[in-house]
KEKE-3310 file (N, C-alpha, C; in steps of 0.2 Angstrom, whole numbers, plus 5000, padded with zeros to 4 digits):
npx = (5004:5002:5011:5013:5004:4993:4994:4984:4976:4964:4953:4942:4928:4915:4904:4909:4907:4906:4920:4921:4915:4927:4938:4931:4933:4946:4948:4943:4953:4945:4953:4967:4976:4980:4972:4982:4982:4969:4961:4956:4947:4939:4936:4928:4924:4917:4923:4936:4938:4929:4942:4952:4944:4948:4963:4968:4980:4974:4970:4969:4968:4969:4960:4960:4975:4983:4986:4983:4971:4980:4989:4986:4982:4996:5000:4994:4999:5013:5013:5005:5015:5027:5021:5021:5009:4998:4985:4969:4956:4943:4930:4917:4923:4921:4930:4936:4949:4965:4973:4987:4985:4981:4989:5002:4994:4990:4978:4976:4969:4953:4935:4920:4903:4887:4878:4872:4884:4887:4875:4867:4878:4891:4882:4881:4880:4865:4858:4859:4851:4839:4837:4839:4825:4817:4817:4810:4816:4819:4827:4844:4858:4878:4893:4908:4926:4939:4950:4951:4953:4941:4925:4917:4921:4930:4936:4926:4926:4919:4900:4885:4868:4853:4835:4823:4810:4793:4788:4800:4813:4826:4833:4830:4834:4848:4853:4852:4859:4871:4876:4876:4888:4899:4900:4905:4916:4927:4925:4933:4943:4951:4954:4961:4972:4978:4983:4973:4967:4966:4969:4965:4964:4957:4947:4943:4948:4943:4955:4958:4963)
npy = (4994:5010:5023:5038:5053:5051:5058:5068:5074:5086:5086:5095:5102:5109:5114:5104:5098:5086:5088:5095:5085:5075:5084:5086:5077:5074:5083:5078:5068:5056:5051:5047:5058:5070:5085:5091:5098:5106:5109:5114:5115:5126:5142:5148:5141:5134:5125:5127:5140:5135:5124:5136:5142:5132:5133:5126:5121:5131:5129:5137:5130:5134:5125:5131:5136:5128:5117:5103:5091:5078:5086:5097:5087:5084:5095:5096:5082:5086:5094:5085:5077:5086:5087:5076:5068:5057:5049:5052:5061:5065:5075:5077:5082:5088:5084:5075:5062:5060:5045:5046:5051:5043:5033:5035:5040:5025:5016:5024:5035:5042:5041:5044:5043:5046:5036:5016:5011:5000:5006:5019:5027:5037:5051:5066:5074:5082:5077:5066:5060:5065:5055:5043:5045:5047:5034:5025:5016:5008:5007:5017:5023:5025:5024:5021:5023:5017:5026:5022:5020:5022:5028:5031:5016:5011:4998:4995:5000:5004:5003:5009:5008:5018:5023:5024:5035:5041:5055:5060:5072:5076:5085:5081:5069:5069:5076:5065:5053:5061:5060:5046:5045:5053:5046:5032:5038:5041:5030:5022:5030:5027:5011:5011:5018:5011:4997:4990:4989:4980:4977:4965:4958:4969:4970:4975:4971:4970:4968:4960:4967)
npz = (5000:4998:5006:5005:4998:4985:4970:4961:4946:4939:4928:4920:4911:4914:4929:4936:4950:4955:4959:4973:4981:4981:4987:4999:5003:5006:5015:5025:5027:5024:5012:5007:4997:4986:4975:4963:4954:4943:4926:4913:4898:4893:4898:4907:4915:4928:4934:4938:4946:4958:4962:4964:4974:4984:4985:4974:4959:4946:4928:4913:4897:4882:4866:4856:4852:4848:4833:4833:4842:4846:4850:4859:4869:4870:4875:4888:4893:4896:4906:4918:4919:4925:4934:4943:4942:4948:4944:4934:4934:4923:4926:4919:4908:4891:4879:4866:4873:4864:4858:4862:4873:4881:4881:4887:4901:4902:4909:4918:4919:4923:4921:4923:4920:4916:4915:4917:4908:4896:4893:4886:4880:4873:4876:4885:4902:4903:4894:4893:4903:4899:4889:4894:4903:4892:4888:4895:4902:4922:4930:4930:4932:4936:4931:4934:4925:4918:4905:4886:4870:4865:4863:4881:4884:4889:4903:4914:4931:4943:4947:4950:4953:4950:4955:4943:4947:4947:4939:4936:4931:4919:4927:4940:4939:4937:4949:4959:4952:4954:4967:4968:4958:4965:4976:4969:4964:4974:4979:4969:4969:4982:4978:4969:4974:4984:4976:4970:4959:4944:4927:4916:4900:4897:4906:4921:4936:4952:4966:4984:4999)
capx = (5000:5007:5010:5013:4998:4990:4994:4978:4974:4957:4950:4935:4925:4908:4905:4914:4900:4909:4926:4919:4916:4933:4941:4928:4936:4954:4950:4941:4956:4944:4954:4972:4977:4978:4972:4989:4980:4963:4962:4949:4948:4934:4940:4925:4921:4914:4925:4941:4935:4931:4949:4955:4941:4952:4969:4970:4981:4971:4974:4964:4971:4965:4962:4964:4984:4988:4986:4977:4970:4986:4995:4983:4986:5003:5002:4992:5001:5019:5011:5005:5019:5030:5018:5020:5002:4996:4979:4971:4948:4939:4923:4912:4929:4919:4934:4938:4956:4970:4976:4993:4987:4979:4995:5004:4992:4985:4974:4979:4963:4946:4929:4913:4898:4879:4872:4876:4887:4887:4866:4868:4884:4894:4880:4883:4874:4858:4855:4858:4843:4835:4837:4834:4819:4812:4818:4806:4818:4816:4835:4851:4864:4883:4898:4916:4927:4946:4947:4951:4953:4935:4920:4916:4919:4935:4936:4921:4928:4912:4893:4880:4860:4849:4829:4819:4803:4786:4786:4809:4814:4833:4838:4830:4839:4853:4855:4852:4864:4877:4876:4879:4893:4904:4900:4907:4922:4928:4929:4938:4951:4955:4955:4968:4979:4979:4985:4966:4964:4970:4968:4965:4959:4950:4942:4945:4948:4947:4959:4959:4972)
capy = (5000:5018:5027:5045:5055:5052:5065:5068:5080:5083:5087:5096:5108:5110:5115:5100:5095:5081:5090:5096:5076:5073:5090:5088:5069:5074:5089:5077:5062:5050:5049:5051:5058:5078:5084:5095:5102:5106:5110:5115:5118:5131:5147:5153:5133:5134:5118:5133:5145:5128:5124:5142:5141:5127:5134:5120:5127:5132:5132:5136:5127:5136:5122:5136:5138:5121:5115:5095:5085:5077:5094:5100:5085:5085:5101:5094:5077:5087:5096:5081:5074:5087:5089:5069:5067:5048:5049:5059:5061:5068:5075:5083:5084:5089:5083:5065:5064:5055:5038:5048:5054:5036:5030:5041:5038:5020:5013:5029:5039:5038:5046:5046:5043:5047:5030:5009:5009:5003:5009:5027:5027:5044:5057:5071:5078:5083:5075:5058:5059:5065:5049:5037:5047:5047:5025:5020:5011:5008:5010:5020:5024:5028:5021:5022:5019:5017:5028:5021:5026:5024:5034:5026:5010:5005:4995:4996:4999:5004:5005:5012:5010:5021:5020:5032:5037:5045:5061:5062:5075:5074:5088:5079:5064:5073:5076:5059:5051:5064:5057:5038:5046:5054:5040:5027:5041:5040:5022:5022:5032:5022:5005:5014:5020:5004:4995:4986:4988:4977:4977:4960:4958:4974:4972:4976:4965:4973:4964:4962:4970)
capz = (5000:4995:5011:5000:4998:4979:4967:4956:4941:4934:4919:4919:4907:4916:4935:4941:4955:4961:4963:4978:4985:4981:4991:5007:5009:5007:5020:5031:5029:5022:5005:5008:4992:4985:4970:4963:4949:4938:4920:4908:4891:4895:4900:4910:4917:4936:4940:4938:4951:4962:4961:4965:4979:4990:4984:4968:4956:4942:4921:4907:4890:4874:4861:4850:4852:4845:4828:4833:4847:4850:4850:4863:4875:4873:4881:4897:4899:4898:4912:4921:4920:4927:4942:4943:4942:4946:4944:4931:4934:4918:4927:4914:4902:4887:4874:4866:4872:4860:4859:4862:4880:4882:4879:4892:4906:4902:4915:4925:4917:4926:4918:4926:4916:4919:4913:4917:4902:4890:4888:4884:4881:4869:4879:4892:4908:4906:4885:4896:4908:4896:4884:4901:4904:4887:4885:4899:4909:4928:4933:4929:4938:4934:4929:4933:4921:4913:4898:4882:4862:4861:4867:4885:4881:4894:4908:4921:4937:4946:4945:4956:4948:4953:4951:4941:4950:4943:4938:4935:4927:4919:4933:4946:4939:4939:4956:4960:4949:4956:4972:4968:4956:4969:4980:4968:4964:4981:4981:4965:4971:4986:4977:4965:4978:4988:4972:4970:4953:4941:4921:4912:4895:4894:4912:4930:4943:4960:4973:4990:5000)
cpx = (5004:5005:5008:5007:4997:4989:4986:4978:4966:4955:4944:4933:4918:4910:4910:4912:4905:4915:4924:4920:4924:4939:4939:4932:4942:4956:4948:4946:4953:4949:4960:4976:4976:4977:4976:4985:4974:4963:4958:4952:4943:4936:4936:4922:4922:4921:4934:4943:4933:4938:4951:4951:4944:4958:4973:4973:4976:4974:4968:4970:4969:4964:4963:4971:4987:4982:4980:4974:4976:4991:4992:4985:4992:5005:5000:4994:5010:5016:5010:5011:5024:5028:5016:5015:5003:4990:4976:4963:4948:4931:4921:4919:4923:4923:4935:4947:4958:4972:4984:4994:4984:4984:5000:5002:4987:4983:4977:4973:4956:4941:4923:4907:4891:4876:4874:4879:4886:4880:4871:4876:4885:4889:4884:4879:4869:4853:4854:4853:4839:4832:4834:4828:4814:4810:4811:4808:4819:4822:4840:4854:4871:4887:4904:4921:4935:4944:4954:4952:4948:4931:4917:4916:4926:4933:4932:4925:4923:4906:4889:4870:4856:4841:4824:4812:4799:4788:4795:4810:4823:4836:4838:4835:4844:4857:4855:4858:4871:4878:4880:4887:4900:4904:4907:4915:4928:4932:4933:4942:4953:4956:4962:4971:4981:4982:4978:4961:4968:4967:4970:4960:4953:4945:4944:4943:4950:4950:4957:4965:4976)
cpy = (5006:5023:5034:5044:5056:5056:5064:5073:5080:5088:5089:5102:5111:5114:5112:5101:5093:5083:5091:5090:5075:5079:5088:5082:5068:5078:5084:5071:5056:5048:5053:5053:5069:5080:5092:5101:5103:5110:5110:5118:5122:5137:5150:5145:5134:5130:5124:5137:5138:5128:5129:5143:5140:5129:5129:5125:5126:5134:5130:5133:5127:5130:5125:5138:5134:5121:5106:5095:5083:5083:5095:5095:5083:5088:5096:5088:5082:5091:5091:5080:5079:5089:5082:5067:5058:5045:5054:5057:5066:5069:5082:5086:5082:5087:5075:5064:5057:5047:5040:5047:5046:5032:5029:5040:5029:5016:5018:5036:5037:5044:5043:5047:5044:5041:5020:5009:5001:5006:5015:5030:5033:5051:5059:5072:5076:5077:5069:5054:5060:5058:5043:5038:5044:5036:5022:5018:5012:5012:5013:5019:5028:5023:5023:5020:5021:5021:5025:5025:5026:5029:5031:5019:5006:5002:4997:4995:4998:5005:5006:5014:5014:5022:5028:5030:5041:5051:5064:5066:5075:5079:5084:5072:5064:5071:5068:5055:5053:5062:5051:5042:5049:5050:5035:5030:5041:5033:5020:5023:5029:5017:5007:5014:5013:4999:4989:4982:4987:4973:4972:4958:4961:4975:4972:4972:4969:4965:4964:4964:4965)
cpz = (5000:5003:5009:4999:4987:4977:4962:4952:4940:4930:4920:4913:4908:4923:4939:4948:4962:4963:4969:4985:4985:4987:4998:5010:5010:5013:5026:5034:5028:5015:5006:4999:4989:4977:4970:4958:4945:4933:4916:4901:4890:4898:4906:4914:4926:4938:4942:4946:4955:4967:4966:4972:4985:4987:4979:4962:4949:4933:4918:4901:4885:4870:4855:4846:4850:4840:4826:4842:4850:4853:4856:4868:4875:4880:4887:4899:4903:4905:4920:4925:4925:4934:4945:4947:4942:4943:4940:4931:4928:4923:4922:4909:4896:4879:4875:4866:4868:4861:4860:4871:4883:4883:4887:4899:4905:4908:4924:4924:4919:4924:4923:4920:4919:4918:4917:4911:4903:4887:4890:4885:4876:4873:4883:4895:4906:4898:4888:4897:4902:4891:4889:4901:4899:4884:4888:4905:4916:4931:4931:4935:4935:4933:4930:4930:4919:4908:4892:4875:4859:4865:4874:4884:4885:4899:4914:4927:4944:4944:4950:4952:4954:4951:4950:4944:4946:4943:4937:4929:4926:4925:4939:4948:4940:4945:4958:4958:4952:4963:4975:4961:4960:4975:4979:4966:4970:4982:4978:4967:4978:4983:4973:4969:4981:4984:4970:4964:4949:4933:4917:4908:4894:4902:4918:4934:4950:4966:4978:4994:5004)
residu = (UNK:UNK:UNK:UNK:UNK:UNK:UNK:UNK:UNK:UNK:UNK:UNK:UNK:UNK:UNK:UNK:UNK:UNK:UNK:UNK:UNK:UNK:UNK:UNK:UNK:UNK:UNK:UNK:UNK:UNK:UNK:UNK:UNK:UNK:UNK:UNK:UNK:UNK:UNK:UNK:UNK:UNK:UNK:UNK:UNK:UNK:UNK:UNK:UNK:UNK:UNK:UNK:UNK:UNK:UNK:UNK:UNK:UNK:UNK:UNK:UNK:UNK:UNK:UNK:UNK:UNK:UNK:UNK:UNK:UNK:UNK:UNK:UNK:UNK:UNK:UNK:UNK:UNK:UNK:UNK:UNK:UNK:UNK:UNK:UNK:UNK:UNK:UNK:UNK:UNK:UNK:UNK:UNK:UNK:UNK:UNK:UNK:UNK:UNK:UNK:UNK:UNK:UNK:UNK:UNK:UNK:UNK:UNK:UNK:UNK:UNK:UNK:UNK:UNK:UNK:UNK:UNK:UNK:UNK:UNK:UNK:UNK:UNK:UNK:UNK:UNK:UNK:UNK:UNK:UNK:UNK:UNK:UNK:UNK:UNK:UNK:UNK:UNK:UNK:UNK:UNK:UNK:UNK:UNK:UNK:UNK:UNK:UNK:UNK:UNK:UNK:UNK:UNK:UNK:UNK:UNK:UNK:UNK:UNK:UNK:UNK:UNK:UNK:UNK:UNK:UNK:UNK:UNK:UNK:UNK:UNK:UNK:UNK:UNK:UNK:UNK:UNK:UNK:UNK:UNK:UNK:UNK:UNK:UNK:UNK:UNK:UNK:UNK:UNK:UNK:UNK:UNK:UNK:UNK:UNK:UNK:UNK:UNK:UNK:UNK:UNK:UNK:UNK:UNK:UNK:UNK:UNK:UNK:UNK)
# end
């Protein structure tokens, strides 16, 4: 088990919610682990200001300034890497990152999704709920996940369903789903640190310590 405190980066382009869950349980000593840096490719992105809130240091990263995709996560692995980041959370990262930066951090990238992948798999936020809503079906939930070179489609690491009730609107959903997501992010990031999760033929195998 890694006595040192778990460096983490994250990736956001939205409010970044559940940054908040992950801060309150590093202040409270649930989650020994610090997160060193947050990064957006949104200039005016809540999760920023967040950040800057709890003294995290904060950067915006034009995708304007570079030429590709890979050019752009060039930029934010050399970054990573010189703030020897272990752990890198996509919450509400709005961009499909490279098979370059996949490369660079494999089976060291964690997203969070709205849905039980693989149902509603490629959405975001609120378009999510809204498709659950409109399907019929009784349960969602969330999914935590590896990232890969496709579009949610690595390695399940966690799931948490949660059940749609009469009258759910995708905010209400929303909220909901947000709940069981920084629940099961929490737990991800200790099974990581612990050394818990382990990557065979595409799918996660948690250990026991």
């Amino acid at each position: 088990m890694n006595i040192k405190r778990l460096k983490i980066a994250v990736l956001g382009s939205t409010k970044g919610t559940n940054l908040d869950a992950i801060l309150n349980a590093i202040k409270t000593g649930e989650l020994d682990a610090e997160i060193t840096m947050v990064i957006s490719d949104k200039k005016d992105a809540y999760i920023l200001q967040r950040a800057k809130n709890n003294k995290v240091a904060a950067f915006f990263i034009d995708p304007k300034s570079v030429n590709s995709r890979e050019d752009y996560d060039k930029t934010i692995v050399e970054k990573l890497k010189l703030g020897q980041v272990e752990l890198v959370l996509l919450i509400g990262y709005m961009r499909i990152i490279s098979p370059y930066f996949v490369k660079q951090f494999k089976n060291k990238i964690m997203n969070i999704h709205p849905s039980l992948l693989p149902a509603f798999a490629g959405g975001m936020d609120l378009d999510v709920h809204k498709l659950v809503i409109e399907s019929g079906v009784k349960i969602t939930g969330c999914t935590l996940h590896f990232v890969d070179d496709g579009t949610d489609t690595g390695p399940i690491i966690l799931q948490k369903a949660v059940e749609i009730t009469k009258g759910e609107t995708p905010q209400t959903l929303k909220e909901k789903v947000q709940k069981a997501e920084q629940e099961i992010i929490l737990k991800g990031i200790k099974l990581f640190k612990n050394g818990q999760l382990k990557v065979q033929n595409d799918k996660v195998q948690i250990v026991s310590e």
